[in-house]
Structures are given as C-alpha cells and as structure tokens.
NUVEX-784726 format. One record per residue (C-alpha): residue in three letters; residue number from 1; x, y, z. Coordinates in steps of 0.001 Angstrom, whole numbers, plus 500000, padded with zeros to 6 digits. Layout:
residues N
NODE baba sedo      X      Y      Z
NODE  ALA  NUM      X      Y      Z
...
***
This chain:
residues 256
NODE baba sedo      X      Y      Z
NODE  UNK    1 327847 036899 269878
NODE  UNK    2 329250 039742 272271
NODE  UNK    3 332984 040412 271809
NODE  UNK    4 332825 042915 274147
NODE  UNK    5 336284 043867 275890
NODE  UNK    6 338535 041776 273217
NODE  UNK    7 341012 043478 270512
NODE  UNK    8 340658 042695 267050
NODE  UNK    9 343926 042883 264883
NODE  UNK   10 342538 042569 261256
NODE  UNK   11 345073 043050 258245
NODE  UNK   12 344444 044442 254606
NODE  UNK   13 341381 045735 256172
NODE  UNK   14 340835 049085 254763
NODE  UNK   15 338550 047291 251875
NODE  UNK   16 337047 044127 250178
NODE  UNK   17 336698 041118 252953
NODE  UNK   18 339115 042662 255561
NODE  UNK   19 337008 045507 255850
NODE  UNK   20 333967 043541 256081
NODE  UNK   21 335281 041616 258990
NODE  UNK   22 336521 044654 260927
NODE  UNK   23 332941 046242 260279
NODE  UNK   24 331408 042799 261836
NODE  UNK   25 333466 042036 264695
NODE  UNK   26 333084 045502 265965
NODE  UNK   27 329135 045240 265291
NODE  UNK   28 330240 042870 267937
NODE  UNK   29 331416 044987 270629
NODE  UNK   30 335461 044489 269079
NODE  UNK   31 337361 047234 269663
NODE  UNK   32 339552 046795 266158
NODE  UNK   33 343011 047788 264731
NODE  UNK   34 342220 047746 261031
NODE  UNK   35 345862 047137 259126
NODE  UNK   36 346399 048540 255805
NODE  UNK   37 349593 049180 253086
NODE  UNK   38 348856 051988 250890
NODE  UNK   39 345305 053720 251312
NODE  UNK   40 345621 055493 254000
NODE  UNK   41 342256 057453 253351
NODE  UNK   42 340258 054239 252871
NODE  UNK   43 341944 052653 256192
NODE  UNK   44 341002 056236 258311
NODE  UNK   45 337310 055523 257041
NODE  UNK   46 337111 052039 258481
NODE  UNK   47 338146 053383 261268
NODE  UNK   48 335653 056092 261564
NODE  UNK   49 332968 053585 260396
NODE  UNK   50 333926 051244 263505
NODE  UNK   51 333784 054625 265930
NODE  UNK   52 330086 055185 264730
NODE  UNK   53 329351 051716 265982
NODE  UNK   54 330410 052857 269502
NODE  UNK   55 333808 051095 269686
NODE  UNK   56 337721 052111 269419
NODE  UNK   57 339600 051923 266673
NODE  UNK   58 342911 052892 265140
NODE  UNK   59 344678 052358 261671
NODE  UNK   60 347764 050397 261397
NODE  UNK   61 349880 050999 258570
NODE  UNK   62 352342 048063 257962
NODE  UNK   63 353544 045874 255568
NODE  UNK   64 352421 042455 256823
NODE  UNK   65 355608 039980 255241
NODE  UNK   66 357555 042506 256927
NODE  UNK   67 358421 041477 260647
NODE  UNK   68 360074 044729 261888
NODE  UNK   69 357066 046266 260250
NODE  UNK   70 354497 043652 261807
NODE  UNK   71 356112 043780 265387
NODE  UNK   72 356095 047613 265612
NODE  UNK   73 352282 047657 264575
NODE  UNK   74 351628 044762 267362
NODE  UNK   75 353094 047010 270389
NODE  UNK   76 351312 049231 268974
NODE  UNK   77 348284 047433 269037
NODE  UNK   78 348517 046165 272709
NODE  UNK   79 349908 050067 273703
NODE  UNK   80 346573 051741 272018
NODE  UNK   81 344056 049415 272680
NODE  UNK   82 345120 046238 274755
NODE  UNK   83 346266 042740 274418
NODE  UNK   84 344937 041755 270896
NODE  UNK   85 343126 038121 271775
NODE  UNK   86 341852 038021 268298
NODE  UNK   87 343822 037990 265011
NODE  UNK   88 342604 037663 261437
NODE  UNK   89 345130 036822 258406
NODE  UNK   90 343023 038478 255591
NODE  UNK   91 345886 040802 253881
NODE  UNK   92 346575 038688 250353
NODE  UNK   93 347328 039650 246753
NODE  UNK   94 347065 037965 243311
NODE  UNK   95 349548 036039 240934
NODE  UNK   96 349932 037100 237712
NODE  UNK   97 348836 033871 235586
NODE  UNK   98 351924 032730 234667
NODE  UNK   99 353107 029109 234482
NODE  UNK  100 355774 027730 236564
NODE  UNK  101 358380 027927 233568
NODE  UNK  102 357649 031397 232856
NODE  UNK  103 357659 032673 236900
NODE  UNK  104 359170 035370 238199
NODE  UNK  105 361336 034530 241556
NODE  UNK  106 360494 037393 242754
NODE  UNK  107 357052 037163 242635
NODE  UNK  108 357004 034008 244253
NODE  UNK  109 358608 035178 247014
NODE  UNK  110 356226 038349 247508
NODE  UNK  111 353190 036651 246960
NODE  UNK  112 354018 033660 249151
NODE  UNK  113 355778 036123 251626
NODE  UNK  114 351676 038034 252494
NODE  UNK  115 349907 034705 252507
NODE  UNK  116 351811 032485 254573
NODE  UNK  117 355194 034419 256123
NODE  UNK  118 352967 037525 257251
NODE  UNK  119 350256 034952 259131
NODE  UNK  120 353556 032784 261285
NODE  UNK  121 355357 036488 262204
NODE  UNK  122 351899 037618 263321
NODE  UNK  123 350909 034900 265322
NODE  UNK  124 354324 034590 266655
NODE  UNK  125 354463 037896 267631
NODE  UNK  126 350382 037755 269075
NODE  UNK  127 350108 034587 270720
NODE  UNK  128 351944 035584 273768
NODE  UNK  129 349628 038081 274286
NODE  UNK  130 346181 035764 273972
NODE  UNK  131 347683 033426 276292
NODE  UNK  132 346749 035535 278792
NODE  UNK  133 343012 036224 277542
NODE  UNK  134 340758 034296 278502
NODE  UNK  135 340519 033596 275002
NODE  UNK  136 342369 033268 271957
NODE  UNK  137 341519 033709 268064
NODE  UNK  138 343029 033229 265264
NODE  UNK  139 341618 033298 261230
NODE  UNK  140 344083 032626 258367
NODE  UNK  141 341660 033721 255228
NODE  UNK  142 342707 031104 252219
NODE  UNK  143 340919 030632 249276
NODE  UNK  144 338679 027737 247139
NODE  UNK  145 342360 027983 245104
NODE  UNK  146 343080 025049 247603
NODE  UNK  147 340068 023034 246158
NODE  UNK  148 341779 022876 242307
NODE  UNK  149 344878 024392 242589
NODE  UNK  150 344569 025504 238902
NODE  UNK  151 347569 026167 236389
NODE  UNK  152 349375 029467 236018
NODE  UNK  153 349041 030364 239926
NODE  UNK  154 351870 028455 242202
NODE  UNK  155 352574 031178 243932
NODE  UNK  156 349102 031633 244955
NODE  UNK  157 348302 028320 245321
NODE  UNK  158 351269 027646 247374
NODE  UNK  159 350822 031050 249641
NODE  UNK  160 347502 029914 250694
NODE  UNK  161 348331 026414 250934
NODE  UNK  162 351082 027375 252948
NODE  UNK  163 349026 029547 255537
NODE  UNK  164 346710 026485 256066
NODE  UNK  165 348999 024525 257019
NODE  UNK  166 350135 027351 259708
NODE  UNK  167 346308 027279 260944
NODE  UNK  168 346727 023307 261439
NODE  UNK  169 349629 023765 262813
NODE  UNK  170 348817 026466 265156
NODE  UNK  171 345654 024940 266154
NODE  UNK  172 347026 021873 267621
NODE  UNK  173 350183 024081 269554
NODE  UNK  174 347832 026625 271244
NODE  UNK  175 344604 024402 272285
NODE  UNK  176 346329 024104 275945
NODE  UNK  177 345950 027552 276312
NODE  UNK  178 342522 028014 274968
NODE  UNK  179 343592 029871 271356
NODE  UNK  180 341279 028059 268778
NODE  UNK  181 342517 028246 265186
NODE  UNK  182 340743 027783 262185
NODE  UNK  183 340524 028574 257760
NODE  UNK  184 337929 030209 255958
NODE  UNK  185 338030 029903 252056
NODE  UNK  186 335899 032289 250017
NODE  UNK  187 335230 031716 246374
NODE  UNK  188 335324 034793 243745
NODE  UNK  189 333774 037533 245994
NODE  UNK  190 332773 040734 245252
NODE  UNK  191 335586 042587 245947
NODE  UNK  192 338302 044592 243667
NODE  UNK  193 340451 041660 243304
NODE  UNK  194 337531 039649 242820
NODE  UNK  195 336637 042090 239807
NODE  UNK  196 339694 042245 238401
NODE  UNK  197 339484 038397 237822
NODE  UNK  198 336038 038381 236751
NODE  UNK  199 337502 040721 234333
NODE  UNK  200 340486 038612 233279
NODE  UNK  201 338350 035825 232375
NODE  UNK  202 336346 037970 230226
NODE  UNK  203 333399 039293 232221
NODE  UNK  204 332363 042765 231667
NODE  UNK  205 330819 042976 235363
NODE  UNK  206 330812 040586 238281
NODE  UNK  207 327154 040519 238881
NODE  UNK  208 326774 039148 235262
NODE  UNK  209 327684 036204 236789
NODE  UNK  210 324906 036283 239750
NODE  UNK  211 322583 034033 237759
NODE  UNK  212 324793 031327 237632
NODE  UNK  213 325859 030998 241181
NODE  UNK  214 324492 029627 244266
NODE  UNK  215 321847 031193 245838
NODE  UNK  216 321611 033451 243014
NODE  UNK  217 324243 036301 243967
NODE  UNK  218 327953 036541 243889
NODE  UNK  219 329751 035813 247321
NODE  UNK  220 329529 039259 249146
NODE  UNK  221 332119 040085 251756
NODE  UNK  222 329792 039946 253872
NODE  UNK  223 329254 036561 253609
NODE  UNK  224 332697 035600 254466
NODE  UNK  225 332849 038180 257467
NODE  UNK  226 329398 036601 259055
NODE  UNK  227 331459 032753 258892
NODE  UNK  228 334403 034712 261006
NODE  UNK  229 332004 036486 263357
NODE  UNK  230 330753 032716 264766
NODE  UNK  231 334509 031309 264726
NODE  UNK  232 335511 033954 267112
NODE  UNK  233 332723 034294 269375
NODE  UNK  234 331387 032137 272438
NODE  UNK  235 328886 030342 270765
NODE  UNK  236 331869 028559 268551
NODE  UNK  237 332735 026254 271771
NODE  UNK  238 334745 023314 269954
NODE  UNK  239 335269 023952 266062
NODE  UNK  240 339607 024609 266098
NODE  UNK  241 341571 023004 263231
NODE  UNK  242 338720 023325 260691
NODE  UNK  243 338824 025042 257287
NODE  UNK  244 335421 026236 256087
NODE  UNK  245 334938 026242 252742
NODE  UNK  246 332032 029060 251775
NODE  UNK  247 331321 027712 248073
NODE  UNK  248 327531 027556 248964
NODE  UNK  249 327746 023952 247436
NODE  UNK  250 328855 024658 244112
NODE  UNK  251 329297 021626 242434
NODE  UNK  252 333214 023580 241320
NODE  UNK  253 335600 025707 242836
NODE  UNK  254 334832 028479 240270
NODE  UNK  255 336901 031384 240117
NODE  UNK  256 339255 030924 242974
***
C-alpha cells in the first residue's frame, strides 16, 4: 500500500489513535505533518519516530476549531512538505457526563467545535490543494457513540454525529475530482481517553476488560490506524461515503 510522494496532515497526533495513524501511513512511504495542542515534547517524538522510518516530518502546533489557527498550519503544511492530498480528522475530546438539563453552553460549543467545525475548516481549507493530486483523502475519525448515542453526552454525540455527516457530505461534492471520503468509528480503545473512561465506569485498568471483548484484547490504536492505512491507499479503488464501524462484532456498542 505505497503512499510514496503524498502528504499526510494528521491532527491530535502526538498520541493515542492519531499517533498511531501518523506512525502507519508513514510505514507507508507518507511524508506526515503530525498536529498537536499542548505536548509539544510528545508531538517532536512522533516526529522523530516518522524520520527513523525514512520519511519527512514536521510538528504542527494548532488549535484545530480554530480557523486562523488551522489555515496558518495548512500553508504551512503545503510550504514544508507539499500539497497535503491526504487529511485525517482524528483531534477529539470528551464530554463531561452531564445531561442535557445540567449542560454547560460552553462546553457544547468546544466539544462540538473539535469534532465537527475543525473537520469542514480543514477540508475547506485542503481540498483545493488535493484537487490537484492525483488523489485525494480524507478520514473524519467518529466513534461507536453514533451506534447508541447514550445519555449524559450530547455534545459528544452530536460532535461526532455532526462530522459524519461532513464525510457524507464531502464524499458526494469531491468524487468528480477523485477525493474519496469516508468514517471510521473505534470503540473504547486503548488510549488515555479511553482509560480515563474505563476508569469512570469503575475499572481499575483497561485490560481488565480484555477477557470480555472480541477477539480477546481491547481495541489497540493500532487497530484503528491499519482500517485508515487501506482507505487511503490504492488498493481502496471504490469504498467513498462509507463509515466503518471497528466493533469486531460486538453484539453492543460498549464503551463508546
């Protein structure tokens, strides 16, 4: 699955899933900007890890629900390392479990503003530049919270709903010009925010739950980075429009 000569834009990428798919893509032949908020040490070894692999990278601070922020870190992008022609949506953060009576305003708008603002200002600001790839990609990372859309999470229910429908959307618009665009939804993965929920729902560790899910382990980032690898790469030839679920045919949501 060569991606040799593309640019990989990848946000909240300095750990959990994000990081994963950076890693991947540049296994790959990627070269990869790797986006990140806060850590800027954890973002500068991403990068390094991607430089090992033999390919460039750079780190991209930027606040993705930001658009000042998010163009700036695009011409950046195409400046550094070339016209990015593939664009992955991971950056996302949690609700706080409240109900809708009890909801803060303000986190509705935050929480809604990284899962489905940040995705349209970044593939408004990116598309122009795949058009004139030979190929276009573009990954909005949602969640099994679309499955259930349990109580005391609208705002991240509606943030990830919200970025769907942008990938639907999106998918349809850029097909003339060759940009497929599709949804992957991981379940609880192993990854801090993942943790932090296990946690929530009172479970000491998250591999206490391994017995109990499919194929006997937790969902790894890994797993959800190997589902992006084939959606971006030449052997995907016709799948645009889809959301992939990665539940590994658990008969619930789980932990979403």
């Amino acid at each position: 699955m060569s991606l040799t000569g593309r640019v990989a834009l990848v946000t909240g990428a300095s750990r959990g899933i994000g990081r994963a798919i950076a890693l991947g893509l540049a296994a790959d032949g990627a070269d990869v900007a790797v986006n990140y908020r806060r850590e800027d040490s954890e973002a500068e070894k991403v990068v390094a890890e991607i430089k090992k692999l033999g390919r460039r990278a750079a780190a991209y601070r930027a606040s993705v629900d930001n658009f000042e922020e998010d163009a700036a870190m695009v011409e950046r992008v195409k400046s550094e390392l070339g016209p990015i022609s593939i664009l992955i949506n991971n950056a996302g953060i949690a609700s706080r479990g409240h109900t809708v009576a009890e909801g803060d305003p303000a986190e509705m708008q935050r929480v809604v503003g990284v899962h489905a603002f940040a995705p349209f200002y970044l593939s408004k600001l990116v598309v122009p530049q795949m058009r004139g790839t030979k190929r276009g990609d573009i990954i909005v990372i949602s969640s099994v919270a679309t499955l259930a859309y349990a109580g005391r999470g609208s705002p991240y229910n509606m943030g990830k709903a919200a970025g769907e429908a942008l990938a639907y959307t999106l998918a349809k618009e850029e097909r003339p010009n060759n940009i497929y665009v599709n949804v992957v939804a991981p379940p609880l993965t192993d990854t801090d925010m993942g943790q932090r929920l296990a946690k929530a729902r009172g479970v000491a560790a998250i591999h206490d739950l391994d017995k109990t899910m499919p194929f006997g382990h937790v969902c790894s980032p890994d797993d959800i980075a190997n589902v992006v690898r084939f959606l971006v790469s030449d052997r995907n030839t016709y799948v645009s429009g889809e959301k992939i679920t990665v539940h590994g045919a658990a008969d619930r949501a789980g932990f979403a």
